[in-house]
C-alpha positions in Angstrom: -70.3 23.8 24.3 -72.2 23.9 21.5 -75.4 25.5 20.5 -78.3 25.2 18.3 -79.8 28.0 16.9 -82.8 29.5 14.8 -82.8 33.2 13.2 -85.4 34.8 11.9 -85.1 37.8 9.0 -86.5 40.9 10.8 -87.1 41.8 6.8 -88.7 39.3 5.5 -89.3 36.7 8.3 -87.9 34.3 6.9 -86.0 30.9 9.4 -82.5 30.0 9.0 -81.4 26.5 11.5 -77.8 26.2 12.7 -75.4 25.0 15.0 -72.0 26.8 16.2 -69.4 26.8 19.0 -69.7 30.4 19.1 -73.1 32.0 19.2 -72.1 35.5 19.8 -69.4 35.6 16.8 -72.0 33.4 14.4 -74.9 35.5 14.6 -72.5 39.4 13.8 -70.9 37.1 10.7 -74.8 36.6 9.3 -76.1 40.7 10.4 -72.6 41.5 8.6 -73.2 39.4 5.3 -70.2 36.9 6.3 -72.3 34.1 5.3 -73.2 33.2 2.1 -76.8 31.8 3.2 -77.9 34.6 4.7 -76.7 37.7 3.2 -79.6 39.0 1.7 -82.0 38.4 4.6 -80.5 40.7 6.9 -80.6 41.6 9.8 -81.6 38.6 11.5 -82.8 38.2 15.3 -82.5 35.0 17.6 -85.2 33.3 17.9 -84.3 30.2 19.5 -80.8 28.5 21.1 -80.2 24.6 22.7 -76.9 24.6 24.1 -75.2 20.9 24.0 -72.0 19.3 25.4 -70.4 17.5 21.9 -70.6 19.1 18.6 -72.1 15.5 17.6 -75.2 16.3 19.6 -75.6 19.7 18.3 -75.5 18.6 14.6 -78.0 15.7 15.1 -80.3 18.0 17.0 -80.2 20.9 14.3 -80.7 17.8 11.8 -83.7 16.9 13.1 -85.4 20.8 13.5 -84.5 21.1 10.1 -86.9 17.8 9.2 -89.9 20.3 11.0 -88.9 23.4 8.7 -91.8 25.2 7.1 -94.0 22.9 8.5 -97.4 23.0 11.1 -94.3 20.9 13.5 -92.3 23.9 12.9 -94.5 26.5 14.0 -95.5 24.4 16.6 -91.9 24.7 17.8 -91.7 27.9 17.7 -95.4 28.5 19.7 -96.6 30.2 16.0 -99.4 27.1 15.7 -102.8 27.8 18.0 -104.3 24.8 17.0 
């Protein structure tokens, strides 16, 4: 299984999209500065996972929520947007 995932910096709110076969492992390699990325942003919280069956899937689906980033679709995503 593979799963689709968005952080958010608790210090400085920033978004970070991926996709992984191991959420658990992932998300301690970003709070412990493994990955490049997203070193200086930490720590980071989950704020949103989509588990799918190929890896395939998972990349075209984090693709595609990347396309929304920093965008009103975005933060409609996410349930920021009241409008």
């Amino acid at each position: 299984m593979y799963t689709v995932y968005i952080i958010q910096s608790i210090k400085n709110h920033r978004y970070y999209i991926g996709q992984t076969s191991n959420i658990e492992n992932k998300i301690k390699r970003h709070n412990l500065g493994q990955v490049k990325s997203t070193r200086n942003y930490i720590p980071w919280k989950i704020v949103y996972m989509e588990n799918y069956k190929t890896r395939s899937e998972a990349c075209r689906r984090e693709l595609e929520i990347k396309k929304y980033k920093s965008g009103i679709k975005f933060k409609k995503f996410l349930g920021l947007w009241d409008n």
